[in-house]
RODO-2510 file (C-alpha; in nm, 4 decimals, decimal comma):
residues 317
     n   res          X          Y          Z
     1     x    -2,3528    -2,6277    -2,1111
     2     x    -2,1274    -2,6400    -1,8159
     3     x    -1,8826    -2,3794    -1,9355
     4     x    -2,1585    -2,1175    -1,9449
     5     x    -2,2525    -2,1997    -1,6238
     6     x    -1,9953    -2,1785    -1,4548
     7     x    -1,8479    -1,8560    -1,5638
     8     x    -2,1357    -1,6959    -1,4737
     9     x    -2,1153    -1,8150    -1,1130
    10     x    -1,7431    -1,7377    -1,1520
    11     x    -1,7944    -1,3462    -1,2627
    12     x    -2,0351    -1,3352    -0,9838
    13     x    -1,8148    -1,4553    -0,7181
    14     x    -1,6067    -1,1705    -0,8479
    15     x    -1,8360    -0,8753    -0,8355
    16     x    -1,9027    -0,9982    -0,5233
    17     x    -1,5372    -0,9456    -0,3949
    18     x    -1,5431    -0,6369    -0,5415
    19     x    -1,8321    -0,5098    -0,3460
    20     x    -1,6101    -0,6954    -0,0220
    21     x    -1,3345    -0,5248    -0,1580
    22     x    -1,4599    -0,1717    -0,1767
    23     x    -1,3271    -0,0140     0,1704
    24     x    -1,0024    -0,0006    -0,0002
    25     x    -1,0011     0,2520    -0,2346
    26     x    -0,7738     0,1784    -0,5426
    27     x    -0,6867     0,5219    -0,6906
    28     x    -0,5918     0,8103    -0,4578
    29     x    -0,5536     0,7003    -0,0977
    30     x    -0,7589     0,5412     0,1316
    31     x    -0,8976     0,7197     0,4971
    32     x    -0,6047     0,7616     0,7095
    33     x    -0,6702     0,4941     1,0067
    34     x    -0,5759     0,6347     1,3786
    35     x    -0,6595     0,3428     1,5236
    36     x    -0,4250     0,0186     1,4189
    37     x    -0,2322    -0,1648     1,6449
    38     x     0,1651    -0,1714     1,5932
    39     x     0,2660    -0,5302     1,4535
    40     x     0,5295    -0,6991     1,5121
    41     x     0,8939    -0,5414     1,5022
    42     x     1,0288    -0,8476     1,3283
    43     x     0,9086    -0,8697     0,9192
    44     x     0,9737    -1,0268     0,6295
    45     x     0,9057    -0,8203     0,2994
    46     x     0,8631    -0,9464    -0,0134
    47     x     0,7762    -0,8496    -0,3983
    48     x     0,7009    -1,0547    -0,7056
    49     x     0,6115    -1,0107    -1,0692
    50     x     0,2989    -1,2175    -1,1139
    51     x     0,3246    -1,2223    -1,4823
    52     x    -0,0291    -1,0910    -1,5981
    53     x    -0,1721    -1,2453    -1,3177
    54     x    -0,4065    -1,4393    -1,3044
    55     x    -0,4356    -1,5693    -1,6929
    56     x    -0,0676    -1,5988    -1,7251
    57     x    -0,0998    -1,3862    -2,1061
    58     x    -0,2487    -1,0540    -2,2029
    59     x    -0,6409    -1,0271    -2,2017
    60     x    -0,8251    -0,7749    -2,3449
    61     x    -1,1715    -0,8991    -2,3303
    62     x    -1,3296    -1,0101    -2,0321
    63     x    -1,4852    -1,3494    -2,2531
    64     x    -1,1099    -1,4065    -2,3624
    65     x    -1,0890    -1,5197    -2,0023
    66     x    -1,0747    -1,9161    -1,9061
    67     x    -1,2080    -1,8942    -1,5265
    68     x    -1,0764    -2,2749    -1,4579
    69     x    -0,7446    -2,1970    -1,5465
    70     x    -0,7372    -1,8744    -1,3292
    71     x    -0,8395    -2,0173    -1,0155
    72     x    -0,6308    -2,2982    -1,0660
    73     x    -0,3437    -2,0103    -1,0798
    74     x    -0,4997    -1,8169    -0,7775
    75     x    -0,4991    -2,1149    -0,5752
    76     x    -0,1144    -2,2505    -0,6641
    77     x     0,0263    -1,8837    -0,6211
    78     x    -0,1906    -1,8325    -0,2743
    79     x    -0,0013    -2,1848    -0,1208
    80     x     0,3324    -2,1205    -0,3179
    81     x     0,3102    -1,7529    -0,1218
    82     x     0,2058    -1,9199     0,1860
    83     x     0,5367    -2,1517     0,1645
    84     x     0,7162    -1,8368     0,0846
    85     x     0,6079    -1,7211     0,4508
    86     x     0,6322    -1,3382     0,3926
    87     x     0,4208    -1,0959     0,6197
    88     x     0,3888    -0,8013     0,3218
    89     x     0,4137    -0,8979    -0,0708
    90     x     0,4127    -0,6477    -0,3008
    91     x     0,3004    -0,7300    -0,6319
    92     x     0,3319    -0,6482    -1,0103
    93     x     0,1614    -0,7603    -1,3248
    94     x    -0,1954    -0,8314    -1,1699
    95     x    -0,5210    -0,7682    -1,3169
    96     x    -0,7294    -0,5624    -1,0488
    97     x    -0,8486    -0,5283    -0,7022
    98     x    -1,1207    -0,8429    -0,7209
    99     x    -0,8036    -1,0688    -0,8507
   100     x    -0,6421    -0,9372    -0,5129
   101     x    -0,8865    -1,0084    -0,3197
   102     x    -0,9930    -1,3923    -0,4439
   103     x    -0,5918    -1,4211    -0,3837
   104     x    -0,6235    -1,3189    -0,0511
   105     x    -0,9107    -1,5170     0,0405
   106     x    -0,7441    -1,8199    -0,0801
   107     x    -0,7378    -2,1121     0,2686
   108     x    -0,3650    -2,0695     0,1759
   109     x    -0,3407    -1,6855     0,3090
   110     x    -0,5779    -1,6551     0,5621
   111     x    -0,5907    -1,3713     0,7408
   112     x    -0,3917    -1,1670     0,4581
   113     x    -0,5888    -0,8506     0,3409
   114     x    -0,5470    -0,6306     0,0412
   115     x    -0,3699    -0,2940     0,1150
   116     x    -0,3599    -0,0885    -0,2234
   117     x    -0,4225    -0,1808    -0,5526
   118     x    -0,3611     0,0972    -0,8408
   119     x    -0,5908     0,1320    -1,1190
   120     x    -0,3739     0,1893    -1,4186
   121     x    -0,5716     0,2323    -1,7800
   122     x    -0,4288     0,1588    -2,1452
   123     x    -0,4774     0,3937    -2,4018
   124     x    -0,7266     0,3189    -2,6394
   125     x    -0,5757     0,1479    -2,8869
   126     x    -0,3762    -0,0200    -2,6574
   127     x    -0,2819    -0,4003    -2,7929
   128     x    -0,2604    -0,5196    -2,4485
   129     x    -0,4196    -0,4606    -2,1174
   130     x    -0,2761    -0,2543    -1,7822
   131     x    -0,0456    -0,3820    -1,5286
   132     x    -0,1259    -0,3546    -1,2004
   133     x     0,0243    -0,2871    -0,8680
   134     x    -0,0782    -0,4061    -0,5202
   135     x     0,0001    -0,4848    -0,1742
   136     x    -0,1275    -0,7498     0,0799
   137     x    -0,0183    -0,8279     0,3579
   138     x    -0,1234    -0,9616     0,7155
   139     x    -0,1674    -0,6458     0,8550
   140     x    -0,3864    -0,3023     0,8721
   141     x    -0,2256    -0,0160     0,7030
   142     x    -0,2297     0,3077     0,8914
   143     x    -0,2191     0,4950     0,5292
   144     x    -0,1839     0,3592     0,1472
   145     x    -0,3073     0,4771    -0,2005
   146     x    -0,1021     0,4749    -0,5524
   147     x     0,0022     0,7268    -0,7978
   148     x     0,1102     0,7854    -1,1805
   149     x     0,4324     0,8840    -1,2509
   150     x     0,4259     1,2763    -1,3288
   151     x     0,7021     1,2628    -1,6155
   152     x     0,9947     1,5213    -1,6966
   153     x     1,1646     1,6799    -1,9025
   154     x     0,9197     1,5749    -2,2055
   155     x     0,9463     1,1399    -2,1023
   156     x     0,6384     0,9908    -1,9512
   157     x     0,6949     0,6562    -1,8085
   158     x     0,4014     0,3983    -1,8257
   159     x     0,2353     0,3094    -1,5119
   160     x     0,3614     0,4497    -1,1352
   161     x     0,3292     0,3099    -0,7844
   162     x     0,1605     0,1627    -0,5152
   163     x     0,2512     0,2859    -0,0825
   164     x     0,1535     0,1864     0,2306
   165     x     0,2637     0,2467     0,5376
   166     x     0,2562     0,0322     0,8624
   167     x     0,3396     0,0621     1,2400
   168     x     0,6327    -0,2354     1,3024
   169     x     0,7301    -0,2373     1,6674
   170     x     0,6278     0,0906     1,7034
   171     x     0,7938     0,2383     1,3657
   172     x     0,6742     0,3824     1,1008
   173     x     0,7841     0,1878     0,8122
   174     x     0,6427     0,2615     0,4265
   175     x     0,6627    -0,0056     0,1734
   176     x     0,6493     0,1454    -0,2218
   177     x     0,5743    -0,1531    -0,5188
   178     x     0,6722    -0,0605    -0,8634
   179     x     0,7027    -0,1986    -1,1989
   180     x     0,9550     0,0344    -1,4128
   181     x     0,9346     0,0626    -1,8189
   182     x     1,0174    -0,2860    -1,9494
   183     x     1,2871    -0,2972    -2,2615
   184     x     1,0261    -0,4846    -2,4417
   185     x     1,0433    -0,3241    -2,8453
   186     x     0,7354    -0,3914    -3,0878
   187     x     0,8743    -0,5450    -3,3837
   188     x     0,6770    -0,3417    -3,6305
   189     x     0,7629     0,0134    -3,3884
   190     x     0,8530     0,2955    -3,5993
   191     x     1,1339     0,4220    -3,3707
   192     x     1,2748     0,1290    -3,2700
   193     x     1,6172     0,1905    -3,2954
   194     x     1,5485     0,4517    -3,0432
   195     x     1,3181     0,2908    -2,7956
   196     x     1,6185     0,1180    -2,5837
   197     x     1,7521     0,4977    -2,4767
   198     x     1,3685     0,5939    -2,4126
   199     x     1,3395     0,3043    -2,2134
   200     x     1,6297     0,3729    -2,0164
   201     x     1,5324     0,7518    -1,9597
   202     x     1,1473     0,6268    -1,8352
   203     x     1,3889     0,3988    -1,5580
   204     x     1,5953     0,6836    -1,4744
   205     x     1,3129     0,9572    -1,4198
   206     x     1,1138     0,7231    -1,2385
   207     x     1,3492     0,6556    -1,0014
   208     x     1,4428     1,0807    -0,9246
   209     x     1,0672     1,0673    -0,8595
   210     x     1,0765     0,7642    -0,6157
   211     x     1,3347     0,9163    -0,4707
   212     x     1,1315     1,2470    -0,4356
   213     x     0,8475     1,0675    -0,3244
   214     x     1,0513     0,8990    -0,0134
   215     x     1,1397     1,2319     0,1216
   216     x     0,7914     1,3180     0,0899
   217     x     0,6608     1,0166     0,3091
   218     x     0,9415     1,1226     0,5531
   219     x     0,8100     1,4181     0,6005
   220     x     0,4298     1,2914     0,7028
   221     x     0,2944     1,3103     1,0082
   222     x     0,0520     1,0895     1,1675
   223     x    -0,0439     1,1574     1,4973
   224     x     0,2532     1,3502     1,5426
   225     x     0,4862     1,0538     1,4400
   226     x     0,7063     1,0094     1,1205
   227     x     0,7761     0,7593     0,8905
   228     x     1,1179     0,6819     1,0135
   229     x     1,1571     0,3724     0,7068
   230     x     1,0537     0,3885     0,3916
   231     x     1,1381     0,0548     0,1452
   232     x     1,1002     0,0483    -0,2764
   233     x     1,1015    -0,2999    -0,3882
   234     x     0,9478    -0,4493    -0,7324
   235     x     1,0595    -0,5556    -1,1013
   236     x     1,2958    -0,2278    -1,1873
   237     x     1,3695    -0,4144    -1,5545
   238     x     1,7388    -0,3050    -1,5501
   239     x     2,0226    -0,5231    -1,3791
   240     x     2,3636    -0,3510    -1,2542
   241     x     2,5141    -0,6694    -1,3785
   242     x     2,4606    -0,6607    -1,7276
   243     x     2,6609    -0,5100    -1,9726
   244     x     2,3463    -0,3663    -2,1794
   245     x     2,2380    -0,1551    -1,8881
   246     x     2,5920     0,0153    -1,8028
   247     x     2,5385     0,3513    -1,7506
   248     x     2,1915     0,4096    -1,6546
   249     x     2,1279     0,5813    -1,3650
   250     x     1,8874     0,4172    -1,2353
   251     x     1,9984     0,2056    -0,9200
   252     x     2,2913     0,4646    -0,9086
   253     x     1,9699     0,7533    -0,7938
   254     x     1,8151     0,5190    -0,5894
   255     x     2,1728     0,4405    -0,3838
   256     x     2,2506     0,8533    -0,4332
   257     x     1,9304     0,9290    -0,2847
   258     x     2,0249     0,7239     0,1366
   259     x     1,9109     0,3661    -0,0423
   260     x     2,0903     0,0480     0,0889
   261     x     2,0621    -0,2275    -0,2076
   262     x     1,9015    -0,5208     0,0017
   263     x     2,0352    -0,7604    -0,1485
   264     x     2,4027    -0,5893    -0,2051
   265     x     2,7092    -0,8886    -0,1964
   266     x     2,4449    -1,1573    -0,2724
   267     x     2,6483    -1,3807    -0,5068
   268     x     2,3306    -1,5411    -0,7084
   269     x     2,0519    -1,2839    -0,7397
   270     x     1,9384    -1,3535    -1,0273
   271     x     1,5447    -1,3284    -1,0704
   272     x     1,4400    -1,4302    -1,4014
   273     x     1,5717    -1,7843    -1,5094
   274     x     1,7197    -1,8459    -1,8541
   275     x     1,5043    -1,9158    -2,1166
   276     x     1,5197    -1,9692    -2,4707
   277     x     1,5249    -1,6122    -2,5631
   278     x     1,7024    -1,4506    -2,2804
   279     x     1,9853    -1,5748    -2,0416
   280     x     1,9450    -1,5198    -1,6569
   281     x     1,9338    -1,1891    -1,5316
   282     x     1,8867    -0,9841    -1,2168
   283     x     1,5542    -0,7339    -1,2756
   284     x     1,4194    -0,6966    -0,9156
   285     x     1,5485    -0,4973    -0,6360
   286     x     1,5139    -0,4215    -0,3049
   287     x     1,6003    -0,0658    -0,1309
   288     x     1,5777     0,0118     0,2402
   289     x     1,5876     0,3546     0,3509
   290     x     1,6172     0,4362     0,7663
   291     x     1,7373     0,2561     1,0830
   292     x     1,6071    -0,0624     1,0574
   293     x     1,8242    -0,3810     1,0064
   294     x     1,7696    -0,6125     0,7687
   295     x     1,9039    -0,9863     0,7070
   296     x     1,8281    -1,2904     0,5079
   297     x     1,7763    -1,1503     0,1817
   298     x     1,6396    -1,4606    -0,0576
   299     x     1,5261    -1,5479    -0,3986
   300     x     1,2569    -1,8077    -0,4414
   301     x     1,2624    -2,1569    -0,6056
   302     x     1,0872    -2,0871    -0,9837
   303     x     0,6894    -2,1257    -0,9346
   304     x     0,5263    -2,1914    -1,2861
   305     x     0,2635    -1,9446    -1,2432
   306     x     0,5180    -1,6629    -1,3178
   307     x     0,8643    -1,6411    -1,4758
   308     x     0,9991    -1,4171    -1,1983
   309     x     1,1190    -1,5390    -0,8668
   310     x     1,0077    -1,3917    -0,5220
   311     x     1,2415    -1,1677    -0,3858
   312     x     1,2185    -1,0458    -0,0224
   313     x     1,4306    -0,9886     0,3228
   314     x     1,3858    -0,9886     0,6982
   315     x     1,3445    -0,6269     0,8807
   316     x     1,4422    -0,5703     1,2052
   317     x     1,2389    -0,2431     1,3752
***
């Protein structure tokens, strides 16, 4: 009788966040605030796969769910991000807004506050569930909303990105999460001999349109001042180092387009441990676009609730 019980006072807590929750809209973008203090010109940014966060696998239906397990997963990610000590995450491979916000209002990360959260939706006969983006951070944004990618050319990549921009020390600085096309290949796809090259493409046109989208945000105004710095960071599923991804253009656009690779002459960058099926690889980056400096570039200890490490780096503004 327990187990009944207390999911229901578990999906209440969460409609209740979501009604918390709803001055931050998650499609679109939010009201442009005119009001926010600058923050501080010294901080450390940071993105992290969450790997289908907070269940850990794919869920479909809501009573798939196992509401112990999650908030035991919400509660070890809050303190293992707390430990972390970064002042904006961006984050990939979470369920929605209310799974934001219990993160946020974990004792581990108080004061944090959830920026943007996109609102992604599977096709219908989707056999697994959308990934989300989001940011949180300690701070107000002065702008932030999310988009799908628009596609060219005839290739549609899944999903799109998340933005927000800040005042550091009196700069303008916009952060961008993504989560590019995965080389995951159904077993039983009929075109899998051709799915690696599509996968590839979906990398490379999202990345033109990141870089498109960057010399948008430069070109924004608020209150008559520009975003002077403008950082992409997230789980780009391609690594420069390996031999399977030679070729693809899609680090070479972001570096083409004024990107410095954060974490350029790093000697162990690898992200994703080795496992059984995979060896160790590098699939998260981190690109800085503007004046400001930035130092200290570091990958995080392995945290069982996901099987990518933190990445993130200290900006000077």
């Amino acid at each position: 009788m327990r187990k009944p019980i207390l999911k229901a006072a578990l999906a209440a807590v969460a409609v209740a966040l979501v009604g918390l929750f709803s001055g931050c809209q998650f499609g679109g973008s939010r009201p442009v605030a005119s009001d926010v203090p600058a923050g501080p010109s010294s901080v450390r940014i940071a993105a992290w796969n969450m790997k289908w966060f907070p269940s850990g696998y794919p869920i479909l239906k809501p009573e798939d769910r196992k509401p112990q397990q999650e908030f035991k997963r919400i509660g070890s990610a809050a303190r293992f991000i707390a430990w972390q000590k970064p002042d904006v995450l961006l984050l990939e491979e979470v369920r929605d807004g209310a799974t934001c916000m219990m993160l946020c209002t974990n004792e581990a990360l108080k004061g944090w506050s959830v920026d943007a959260v996109t609102e992604f939706v599977s096709a219908p006969d989707a056999s697994v569930p959308p990934h989300q983006n989001a940011i949180v951070s300690r701070f107000t944004p002065i702008d932030s909303g999310w988009r799908r990618w628009k596609g060219r050319a005839g290739v549609y990549p899944p999903r799109g990105y998340v933005w927000a921009v800040y005042d550091f020390g009196g700069t303008l600085c916009a952060v961008v999460g993504v989560h590019l096309k995965s080389n995951y290949i159904p077993k039983d796809a009929p075109d899998a001999d051709a799915q690696p090259a599509q996968n590839r493409k979906m990398r490379e046109v999202s990345a033109r349109e990141l870089a498109d989208f960057a010399r948008e945000l430069e070109k924004r105004s608020y209150g008559g001042r520009r975003v002077e710095e403008v950082i992409v960071a997230g789980d780009f599923n391609t690594s420069i180092f390996d031999k399977q991804c030679d070729g693809e253009a899609t680090v070479p656009t972001m570096l083409e387009a004024g990107f410095r690779d954060c974490f350029d002459g790093v000697l162990d960058r690898n992200t994703m441990p080795e496992s059984k099926w995979y060896p160790a690889t590098c699939f998260d980056y981190m690109f800085a676009k503007g004046k400001a400096e930035f130092h200290s570039p570091a990958v995080s200890p392995k945290s069982w609730t996901s099987d990518h490490m933190m990445i993130s780096a200290m900006f000077e503004f």
